[in-house]
N, C-alpha and C positions, 0 to 999 in steps of 0.2 A: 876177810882179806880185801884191801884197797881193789878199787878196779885197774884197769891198766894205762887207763887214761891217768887216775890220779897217782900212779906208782912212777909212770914218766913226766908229771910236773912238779914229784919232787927230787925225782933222781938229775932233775934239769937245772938246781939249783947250783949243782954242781960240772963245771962244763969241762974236767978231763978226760982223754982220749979214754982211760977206762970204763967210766961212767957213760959215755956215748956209745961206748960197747956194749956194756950193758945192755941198754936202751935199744941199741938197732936188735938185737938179739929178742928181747921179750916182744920187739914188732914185731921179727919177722916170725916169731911163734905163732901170738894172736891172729900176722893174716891168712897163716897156714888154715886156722879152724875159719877164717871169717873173711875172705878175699875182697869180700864189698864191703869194707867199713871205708866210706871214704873220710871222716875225722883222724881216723888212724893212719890212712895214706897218706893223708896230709902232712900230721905230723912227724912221720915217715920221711916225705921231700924235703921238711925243713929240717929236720935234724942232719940227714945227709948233705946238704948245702951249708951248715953251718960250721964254722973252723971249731978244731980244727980237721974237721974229716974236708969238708971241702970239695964235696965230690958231684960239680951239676951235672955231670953226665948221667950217674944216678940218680939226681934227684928228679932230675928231666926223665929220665924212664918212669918213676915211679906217677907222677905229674900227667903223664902220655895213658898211663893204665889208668890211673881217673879218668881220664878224658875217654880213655876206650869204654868204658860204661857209660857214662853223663858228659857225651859230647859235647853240649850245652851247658856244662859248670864252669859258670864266671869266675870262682875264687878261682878254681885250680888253672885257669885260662890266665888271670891276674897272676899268681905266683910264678905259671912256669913264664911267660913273662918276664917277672922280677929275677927269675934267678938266670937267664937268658939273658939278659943287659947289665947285671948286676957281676954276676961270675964269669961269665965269657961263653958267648953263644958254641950251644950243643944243638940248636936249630936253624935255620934260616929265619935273616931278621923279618920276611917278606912274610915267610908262611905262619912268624907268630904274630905279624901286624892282620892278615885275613884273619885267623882265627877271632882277635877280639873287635876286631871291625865287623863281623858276623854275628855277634853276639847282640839278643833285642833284650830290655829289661824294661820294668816302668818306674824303678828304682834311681830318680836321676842321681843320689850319691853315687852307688855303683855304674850308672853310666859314664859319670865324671873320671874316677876309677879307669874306665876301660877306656877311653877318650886320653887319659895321660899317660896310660903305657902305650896305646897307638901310637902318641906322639913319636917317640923313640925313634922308632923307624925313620920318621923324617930327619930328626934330630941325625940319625948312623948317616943318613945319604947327602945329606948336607940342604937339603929343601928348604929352606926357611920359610918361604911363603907357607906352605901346609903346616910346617913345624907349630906358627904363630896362630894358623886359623885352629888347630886340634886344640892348642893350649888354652884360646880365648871360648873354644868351647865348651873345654873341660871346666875351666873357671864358671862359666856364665851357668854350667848344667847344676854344680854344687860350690859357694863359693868359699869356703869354711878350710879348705884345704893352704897347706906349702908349701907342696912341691911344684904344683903344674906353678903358682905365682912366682915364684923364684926362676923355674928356666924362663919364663917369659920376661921378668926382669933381666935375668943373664941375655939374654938374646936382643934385649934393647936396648942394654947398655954396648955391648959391640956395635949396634946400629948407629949409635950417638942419640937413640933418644931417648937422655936422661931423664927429662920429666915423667914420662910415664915407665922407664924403670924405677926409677924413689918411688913410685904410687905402688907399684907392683912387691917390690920388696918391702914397704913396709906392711903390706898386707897379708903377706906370708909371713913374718915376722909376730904380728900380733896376731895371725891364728895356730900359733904353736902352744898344744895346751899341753904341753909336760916335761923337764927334761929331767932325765934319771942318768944316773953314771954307773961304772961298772962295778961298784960293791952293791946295785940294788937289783934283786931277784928280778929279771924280763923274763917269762919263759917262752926262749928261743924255737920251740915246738908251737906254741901256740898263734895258728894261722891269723886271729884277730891284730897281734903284736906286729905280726912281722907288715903285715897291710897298714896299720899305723905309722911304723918306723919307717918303710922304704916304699909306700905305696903312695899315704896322704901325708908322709910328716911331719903331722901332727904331733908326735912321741920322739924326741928325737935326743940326743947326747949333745952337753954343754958343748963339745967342742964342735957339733955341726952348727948348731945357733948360731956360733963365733964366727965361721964362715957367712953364713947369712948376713951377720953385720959388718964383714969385710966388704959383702959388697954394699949394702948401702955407703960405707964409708967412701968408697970409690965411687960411688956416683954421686954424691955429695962432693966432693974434692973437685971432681970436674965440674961440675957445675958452679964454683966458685970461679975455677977458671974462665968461666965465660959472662960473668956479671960482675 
């Protein structure tokens, strides 16, 4: 018999409410025999956050029980994070900026990572000064990523300075290695996808890219304006 790992990446192919039933259902079996598996708690948070169940209150709980065992686990610190800014905060924005500001690694990808959901916070409160230093730090710590390059474009091009939003977004731009659409299997449980798509995105859908080049097209446009 498949494990149950590989029994929810294929039952993930398919993303209706039944099939999701399913799925929460044989977790919540497995955590019944196995309360510390944190891959399965994992996939657990994402599946609950994912439409259309939709549910970050629980995923946030489930997310908080990781953390009550490995206080110190950067992914689950990252996701509850993402699903905190992503779904609509079930936390305080402040108490999940400490948490990953707390966090030491010697991993500068995953520092970069925890450096641009920091950012957020500044981004909620309106700081821009911090907003700009977390983001050029997150850039300088791993620079391969397009998210943290893209807000910092967005946030130069409001400032008027378009030269170094064009450098910024085209750099996010050319480090996007993948886009898939929604007829190709993502599976939406698996913690690596989801830190790809909404963490570094890197993995993203044609129609986010198309945003991306909305803005360089606007900061090109003005800049014509002024030469």
């Amino acid at each position: 018999m498949n494990s149950i790992i590989e029994q929810i990446i294929e039952l993930s192919k398919d993303g209706s409410v039944e099939t999701m039933t399913i799925m929460e259902t044989l977790i919540e079996k497995e955590l019944a025999k196995n309360p510390h598996n944190i891959e399965l708690l994992l996939r657990f948070a994402l599946l609950e956050q994912s439409v259309p169940f939709a549910d970050h209150v629980k995923s946030t709980m489930i997310l908080n029980i990781i953390l009550a065992y490995e206080p110190k686990n950067p992914i689950a610190t990252l996701v509850l994070a993402g699903v905190n800014h992503f779904c609509g905060p079930a936390m305080d924005d402040k108490e999940i900026y400490e948490k990953l500001t707390a966090l030491e690694t010697d991993d500068k990808e995953l520092e970069s990572m925890l450096t641009y959901a920091a950012s957020w916070y500044y981004a909620e409160i309106g700081d821009k000064e911090n907003l700009e230093r977390m983001l050029l730090k997150s850039i300088n710590l791993y620079p391969k990523h397009v998210f943290n390059r893209w807000k910092l474009a967005e946030l130069y091009f409001k400032q008027g300075r378009l030269e170094e939003a064009k450098f910024f977004i085209k750099k996010a731009m050319a480090n996007v290695v993948k886009l898939f659409g929604d007829e190709e299997h993502n599976d939406y449980t698996d913690v690596n996808n989801y830190i790809n798509e909404m963490i570094k995105g890197t993995h993203i859908t044609p129609e986010v890219y198309i945003v991306l080049g909305e803005l360089l097209r606007k900061i090109e446009e003005k800049l014509k304006e002024y030469n």
